[in-house]
Every structure is written in structure tokens, then in C-alpha cells.
SESEMAR-16784 format. One record per residue (C-alpha): residue number from 1; residue in three letters; chain; x, y, z. Coordinates in pm, 1 decimal. Layout:
residues N
num; residuo; cadena; xx; yy; zz
NUM; ALA; A; X; Y; Z .
...
This chain:
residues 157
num; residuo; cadena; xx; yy; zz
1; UNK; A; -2116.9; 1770.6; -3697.6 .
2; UNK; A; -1844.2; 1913.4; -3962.6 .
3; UNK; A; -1682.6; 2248.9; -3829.2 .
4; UNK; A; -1624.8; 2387.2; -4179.1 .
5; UNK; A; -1334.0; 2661.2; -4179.6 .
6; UNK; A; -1174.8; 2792.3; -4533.6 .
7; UNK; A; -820.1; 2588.2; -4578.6 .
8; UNK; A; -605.3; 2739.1; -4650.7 .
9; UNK; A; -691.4; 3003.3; -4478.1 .
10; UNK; A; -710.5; 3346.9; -4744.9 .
11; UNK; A; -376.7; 3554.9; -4655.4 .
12; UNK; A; -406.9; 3762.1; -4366.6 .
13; UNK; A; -729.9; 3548.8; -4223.8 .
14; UNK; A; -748.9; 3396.6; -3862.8 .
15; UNK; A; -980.6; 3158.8; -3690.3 .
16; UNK; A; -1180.8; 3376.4; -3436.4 .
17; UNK; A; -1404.3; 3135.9; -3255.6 .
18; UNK; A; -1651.2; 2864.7; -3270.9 .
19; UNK; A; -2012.5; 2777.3; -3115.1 .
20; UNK; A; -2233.0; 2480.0; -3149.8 .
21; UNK; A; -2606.0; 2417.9; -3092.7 .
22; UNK; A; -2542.1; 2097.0; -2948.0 .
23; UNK; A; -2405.7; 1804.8; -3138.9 .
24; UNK; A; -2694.1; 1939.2; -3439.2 .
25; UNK; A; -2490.8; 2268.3; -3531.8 .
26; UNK; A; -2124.8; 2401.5; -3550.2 .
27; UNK; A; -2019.1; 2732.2; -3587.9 .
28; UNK; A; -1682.0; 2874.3; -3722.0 .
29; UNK; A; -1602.6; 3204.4; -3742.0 .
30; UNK; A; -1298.2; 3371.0; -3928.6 .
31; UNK; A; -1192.5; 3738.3; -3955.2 .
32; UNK; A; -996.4; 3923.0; -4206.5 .
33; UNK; A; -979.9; 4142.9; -4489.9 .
34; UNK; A; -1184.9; 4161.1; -4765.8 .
35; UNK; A; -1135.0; 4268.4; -5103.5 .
36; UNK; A; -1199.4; 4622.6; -5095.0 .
37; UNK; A; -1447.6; 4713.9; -4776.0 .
38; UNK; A; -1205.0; 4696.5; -4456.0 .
39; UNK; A; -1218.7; 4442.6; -4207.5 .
40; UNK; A; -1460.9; 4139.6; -4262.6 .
41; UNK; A; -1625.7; 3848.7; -4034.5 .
42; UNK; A; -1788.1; 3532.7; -4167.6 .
43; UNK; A; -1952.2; 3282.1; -4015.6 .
44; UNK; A; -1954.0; 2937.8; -4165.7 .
45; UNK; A; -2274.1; 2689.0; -4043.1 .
46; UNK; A; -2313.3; 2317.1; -4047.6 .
47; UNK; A; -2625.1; 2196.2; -3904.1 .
48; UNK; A; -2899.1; 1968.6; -3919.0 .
49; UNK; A; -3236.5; 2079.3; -4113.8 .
50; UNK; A; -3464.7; 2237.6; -3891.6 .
51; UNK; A; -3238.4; 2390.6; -3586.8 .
52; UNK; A; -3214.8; 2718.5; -3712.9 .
53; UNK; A; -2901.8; 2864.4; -3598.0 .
54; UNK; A; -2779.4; 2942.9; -3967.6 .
55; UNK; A; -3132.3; 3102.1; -4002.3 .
56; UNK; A; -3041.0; 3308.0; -3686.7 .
57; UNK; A; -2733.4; 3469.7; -3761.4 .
58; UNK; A; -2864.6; 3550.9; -4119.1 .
59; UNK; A; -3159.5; 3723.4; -3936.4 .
60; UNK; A; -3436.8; 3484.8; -4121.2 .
61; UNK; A; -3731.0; 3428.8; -3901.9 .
62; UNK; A; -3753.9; 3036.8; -3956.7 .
63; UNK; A; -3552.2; 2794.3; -3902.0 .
64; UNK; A; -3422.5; 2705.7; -4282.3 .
65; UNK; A; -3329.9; 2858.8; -4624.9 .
66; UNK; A; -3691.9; 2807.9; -4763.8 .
67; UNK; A; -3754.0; 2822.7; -5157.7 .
68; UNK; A; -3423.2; 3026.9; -5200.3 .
69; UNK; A; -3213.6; 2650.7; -5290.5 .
70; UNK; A; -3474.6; 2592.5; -5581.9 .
71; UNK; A; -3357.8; 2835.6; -5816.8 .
72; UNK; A; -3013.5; 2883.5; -5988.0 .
73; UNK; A; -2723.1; 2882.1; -5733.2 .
74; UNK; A; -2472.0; 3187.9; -5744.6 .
75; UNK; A; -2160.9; 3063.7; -5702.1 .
76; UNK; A; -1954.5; 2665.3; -5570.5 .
77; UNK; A; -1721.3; 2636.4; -5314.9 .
78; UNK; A; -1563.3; 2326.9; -5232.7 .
79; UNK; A; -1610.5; 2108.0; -4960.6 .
80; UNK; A; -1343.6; 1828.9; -4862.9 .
81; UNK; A; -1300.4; 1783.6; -5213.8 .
82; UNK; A; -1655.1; 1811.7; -5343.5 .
83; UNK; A; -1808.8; 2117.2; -5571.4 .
84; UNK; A; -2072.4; 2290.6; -5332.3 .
85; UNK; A; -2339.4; 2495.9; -5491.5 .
86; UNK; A; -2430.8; 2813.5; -5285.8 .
87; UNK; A; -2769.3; 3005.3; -5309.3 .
88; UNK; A; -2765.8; 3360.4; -5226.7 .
89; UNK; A; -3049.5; 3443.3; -4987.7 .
90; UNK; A; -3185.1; 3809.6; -4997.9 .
91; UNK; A; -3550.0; 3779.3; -4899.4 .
92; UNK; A; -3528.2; 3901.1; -4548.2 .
93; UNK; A; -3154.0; 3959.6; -4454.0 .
94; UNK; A; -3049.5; 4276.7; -4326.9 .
95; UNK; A; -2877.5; 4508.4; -4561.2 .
96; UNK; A; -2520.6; 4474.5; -4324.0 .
97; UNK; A; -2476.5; 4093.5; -4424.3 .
98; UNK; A; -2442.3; 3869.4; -4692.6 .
99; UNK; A; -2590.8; 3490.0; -4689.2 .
100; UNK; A; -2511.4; 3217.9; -4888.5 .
101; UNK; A; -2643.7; 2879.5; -4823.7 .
102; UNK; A; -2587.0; 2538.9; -4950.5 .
103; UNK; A; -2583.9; 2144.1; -4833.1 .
104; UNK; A; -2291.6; 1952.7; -4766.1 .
105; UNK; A; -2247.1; 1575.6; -4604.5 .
106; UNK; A; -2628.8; 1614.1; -4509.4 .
107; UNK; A; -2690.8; 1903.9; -4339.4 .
108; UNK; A; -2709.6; 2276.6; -4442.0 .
109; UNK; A; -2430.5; 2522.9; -4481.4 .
110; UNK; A; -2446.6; 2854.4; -4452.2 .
111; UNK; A; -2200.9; 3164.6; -4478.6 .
112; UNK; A; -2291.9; 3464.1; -4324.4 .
113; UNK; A; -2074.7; 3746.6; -4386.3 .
114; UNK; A; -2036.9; 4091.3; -4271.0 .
115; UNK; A; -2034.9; 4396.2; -4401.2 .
116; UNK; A; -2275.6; 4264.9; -4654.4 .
117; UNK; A; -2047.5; 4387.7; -4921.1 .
118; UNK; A; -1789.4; 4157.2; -4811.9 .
119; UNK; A; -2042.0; 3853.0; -4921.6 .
120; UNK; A; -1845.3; 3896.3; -5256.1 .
121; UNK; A; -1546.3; 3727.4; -5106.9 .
122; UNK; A; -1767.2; 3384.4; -5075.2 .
123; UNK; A; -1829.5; 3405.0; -5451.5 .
124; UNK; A; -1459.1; 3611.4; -5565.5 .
125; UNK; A; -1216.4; 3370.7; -5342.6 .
126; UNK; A; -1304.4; 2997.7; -5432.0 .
127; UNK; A; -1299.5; 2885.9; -5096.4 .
128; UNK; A; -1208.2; 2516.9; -4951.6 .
129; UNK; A; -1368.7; 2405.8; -4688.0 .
130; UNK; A; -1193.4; 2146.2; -4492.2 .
131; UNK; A; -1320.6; 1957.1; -4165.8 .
132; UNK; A; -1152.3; 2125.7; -3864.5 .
133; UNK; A; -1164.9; 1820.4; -3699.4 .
134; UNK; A; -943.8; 1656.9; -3971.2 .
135; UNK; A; -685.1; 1937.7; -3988.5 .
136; UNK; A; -324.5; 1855.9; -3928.3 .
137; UNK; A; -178.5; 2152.9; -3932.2 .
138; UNK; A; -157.9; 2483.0; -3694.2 .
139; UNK; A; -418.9; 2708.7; -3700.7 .
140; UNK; A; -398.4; 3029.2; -3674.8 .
141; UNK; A; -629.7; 3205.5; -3431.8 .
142; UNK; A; -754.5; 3569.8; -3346.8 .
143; UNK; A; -902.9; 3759.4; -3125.2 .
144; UNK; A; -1286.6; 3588.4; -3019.1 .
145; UNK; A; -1525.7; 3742.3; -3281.0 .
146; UNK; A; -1816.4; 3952.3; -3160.7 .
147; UNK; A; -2055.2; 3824.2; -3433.5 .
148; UNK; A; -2116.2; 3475.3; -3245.8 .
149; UNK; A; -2207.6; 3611.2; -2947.5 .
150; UNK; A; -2521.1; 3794.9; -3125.3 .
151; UNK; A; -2314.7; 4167.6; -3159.7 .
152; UNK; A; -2421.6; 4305.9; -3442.2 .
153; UNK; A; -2627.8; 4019.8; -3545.1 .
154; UNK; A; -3011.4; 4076.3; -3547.2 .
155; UNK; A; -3173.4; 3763.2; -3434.2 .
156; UNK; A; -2814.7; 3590.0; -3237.3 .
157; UNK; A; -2773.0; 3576.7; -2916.9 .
């Protein structure tokens, strides 16, 4: 399963801790500031259709996206070299995150960011996404992030 993280990293952005649903999901979270709103968190998901661990920490009741991917996507991102559409998804989310989802090497992708005004960053920055697992350089790492043990996040934990 890909462990997605932004690389390079956005200046003044650390790696603040990972989970996994098994070998079906990955989890990476990264911490730093946003634009204009303070401190920020995302999460970036990987996993299969139908485990709903993305779904989770967006605070969706079911386990995937739904209808949301059929209509126009918002913004790209790129993913090991490949232009990513992302969907926003609204219906549903709590008002303190943003959620963006997509597909990428076969299984869904989601960014989950928090405050919700700090969603902007996934469409503002024109993140890469590179494979952690095919990294060869340090990463830098922070402090263990809150948001993937279900603090703060309706629906985790």
C-alpha cells in the first residue's frame, strides 16, 4: 500500500506520524503552516475501496467517497509523476475539516485537512506526492500528530 507524503515537503512542514489498517490502508500525517489560518494537520489516505478509514477521518458514515468523484474535480495534485484529479467532498464533513478525494495506483486517496480552512493549501500548493517507501532522502519528522489517534476527529479512533 503507497504511504503518500507531499515531496518536497512545503517549507516549514514535518512528517508527524503514520497508521495503517492493515496491509489495505496507509496513513501519513504532516503538520505545518498554512497559508493564512495558523497551524495546520493533514492527513493523506491510500487504501483499498471499501475499508473506510479515509471515510473515517473525514467523518463520512460509509466506507467510500460516494457520487462526490462523478462530477467536476476541484483541483490535481501529482502523484509519482502522474496528474491526480481531486474531488472536494462537502456532503457530510464537519465544518473543522476539509476533504479532498481522488484515485491513485488503484486505490482511493484522500486528504483530510484541518482547520477546514486550511483545505485551501491542497488546492493553492500543487502538491507531489511521492511513495515514502521510495524516498531516498531524510525526512524530517515532528512531534506524533493528535489527529490519527481520533483527537479532534469525529468518527477516528
Amino acid at each position: 500500500m503507497p504511504a503518500w507524503v507531499p515531496w518536497p515537503l512545503p517549507a516549514g512542514w514535518l512528517v508527524t506520524g503514520f497508521a495503517e489498517a492493515g496491509d489495505r490502508a496507509a496513513v501519513v500525517a504532516v503538520s505545518g503552516p498554512s497559508l493564512s489560518f495558523g497551524p495546520a494537520d493533514v492527513l493523506i489516505i491510500s487504501e483499498e475501496p471499501g475499508v473506510g478509514l479515509g471515510s473515517a477521518y473525514a467523518g463520512l458514515p460509509g466506507p467510500d467517497p460516494g457520487d462526490v468523484v462523478t462530477g467536476v474535480p476541484l483541483t490535481k495534485i501529482e502523484v509519482n509523476g502522474h496528474s491526480i484529479p481531486l474531488w472536494v467532498v462537502t456532503d457530510g464533513v464537519p465544518g473543522d475539516r476539509a476533504v479532498y478525494v481522488g484515485e491513485a495506483a488503484g486505490c482511493w486517496l484522500w486528504t483530510v485537512a484541518w482547520p477546514g480552512e486550511a483545505g485551501n493549501l491542497i488546492a493553492l500548493m500543487q502538491l507531489a506526492l511521492a511513495d515514502l517507501r521510495d524516498l531516498e532522502w531524510d525526512v524530517p519528522f515532528g512531534a506524533f500528530s493528535p489527529r490519527l489517534t481520533g483527537e479532534g476527529a469525529a468518527g477516528t479512533g
